[in-house]
C-alpha positions as CSV (number, residue, x, y, z in Angstrom):
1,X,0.0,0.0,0.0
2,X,1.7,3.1,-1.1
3,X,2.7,5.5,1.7
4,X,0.5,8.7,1.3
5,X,-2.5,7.7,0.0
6,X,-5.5,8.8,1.3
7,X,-8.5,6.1,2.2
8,X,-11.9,7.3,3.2
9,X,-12.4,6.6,6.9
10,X,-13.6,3.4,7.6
11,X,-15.4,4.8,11.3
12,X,-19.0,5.3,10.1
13,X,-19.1,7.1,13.2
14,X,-16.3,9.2,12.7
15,X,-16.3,10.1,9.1
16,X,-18.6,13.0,9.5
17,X,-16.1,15.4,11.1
18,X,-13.1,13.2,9.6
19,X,-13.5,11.8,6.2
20,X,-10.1,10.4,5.8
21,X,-6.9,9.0,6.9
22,X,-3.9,9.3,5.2
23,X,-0.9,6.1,5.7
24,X,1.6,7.8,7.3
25,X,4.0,3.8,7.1
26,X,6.5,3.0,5.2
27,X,5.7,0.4,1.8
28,X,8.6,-1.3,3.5
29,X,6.6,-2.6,6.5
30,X,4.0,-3.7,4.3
31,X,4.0,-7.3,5.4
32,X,2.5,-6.2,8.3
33,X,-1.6,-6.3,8.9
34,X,-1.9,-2.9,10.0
35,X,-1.2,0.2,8.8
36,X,-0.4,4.2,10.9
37,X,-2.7,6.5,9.9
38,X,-3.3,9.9,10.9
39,X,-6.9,11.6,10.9
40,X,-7.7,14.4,8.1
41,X,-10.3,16.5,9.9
42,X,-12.3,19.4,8.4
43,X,-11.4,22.4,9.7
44,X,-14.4,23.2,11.9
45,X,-14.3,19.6,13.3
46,X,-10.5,20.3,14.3
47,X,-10.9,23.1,16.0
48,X,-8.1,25.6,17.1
49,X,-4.8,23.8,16.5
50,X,-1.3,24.2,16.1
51,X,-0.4,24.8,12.6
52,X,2.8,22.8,12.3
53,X,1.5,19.8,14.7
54,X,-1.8,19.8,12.4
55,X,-0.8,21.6,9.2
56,X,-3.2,21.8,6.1
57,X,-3.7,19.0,3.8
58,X,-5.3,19.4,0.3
59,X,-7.5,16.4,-0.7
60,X,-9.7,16.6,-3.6
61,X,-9.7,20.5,-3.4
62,X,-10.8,20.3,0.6
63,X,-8.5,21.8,3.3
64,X,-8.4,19.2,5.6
65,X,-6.2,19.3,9.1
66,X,-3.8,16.7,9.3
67,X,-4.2,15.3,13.2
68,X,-0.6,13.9,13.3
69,X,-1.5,13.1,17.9
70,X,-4.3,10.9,16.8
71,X,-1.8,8.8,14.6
72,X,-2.9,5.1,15.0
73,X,-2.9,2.2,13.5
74,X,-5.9,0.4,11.7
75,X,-5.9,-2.9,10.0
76,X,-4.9,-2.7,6.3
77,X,-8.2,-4.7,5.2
78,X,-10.7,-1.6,6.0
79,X,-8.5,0.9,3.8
80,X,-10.3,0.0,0.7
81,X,-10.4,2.6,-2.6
82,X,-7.5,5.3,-2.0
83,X,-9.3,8.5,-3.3
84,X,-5.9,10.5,-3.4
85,X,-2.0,9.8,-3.0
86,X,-0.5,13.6,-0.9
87,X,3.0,12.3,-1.1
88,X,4.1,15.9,-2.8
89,X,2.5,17.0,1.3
90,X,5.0,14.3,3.0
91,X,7.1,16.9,4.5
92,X,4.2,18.7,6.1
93,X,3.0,15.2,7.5
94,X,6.5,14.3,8.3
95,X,6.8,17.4,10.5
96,X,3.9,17.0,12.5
97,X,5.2,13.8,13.1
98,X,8.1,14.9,14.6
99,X,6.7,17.8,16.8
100,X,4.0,14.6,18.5
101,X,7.8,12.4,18.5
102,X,10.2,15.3,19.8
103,X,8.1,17.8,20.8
104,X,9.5,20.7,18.0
């Protein structure tokens, strides 16, 4: 599964405020079941954030907040029909990474 594409969020219960998760793991772990995902919330769901730990990610012309703290992982099975692929966003996702990692 390529790293940075974008799935629609398998929560049914969830995907109102956040309609997708974006695979955040490296293609070379991909033996594994699961895979780390972080949250793309809309903007009003988000509420006030900080910019670089939840920077803005475009997906299919929507600004959508990239919640890098709620990073977990979900089993690979549900991510079914990537809708996008925000690789050319990796270092925006990559930082917000490191801030929930190191704190900067």
């Amino acid at each position: 599964m390529p790293q940075y594409d974008v799935f629609p969020n398998p929560s049914a219960s969830a995907a109102n405020g956040i309609p997708f998760v974006v695979v955040i793991q490296s293609e070379l772990l991909d033996a594994l079941a699961t895979r780390l995902v972080v949250p793309l919330a809309e903007p009003h769901s988000a509420g006030k954030v900080p910019a670089k730990l939840c920077p803005l990610i475009m997906v299919e012309h929507r600004r959508l907040h990239a919640l890098a703290h709620y990073a977990a992982p979900l089993p690979a099975r549900l991510l079914r029909g990537p809708v996008a692929n925000v690789a050319t966003q990796a270092g925006a996702l990559v930082a917000a990474m490191d801030v929930v990692l190191s704190g900067v």
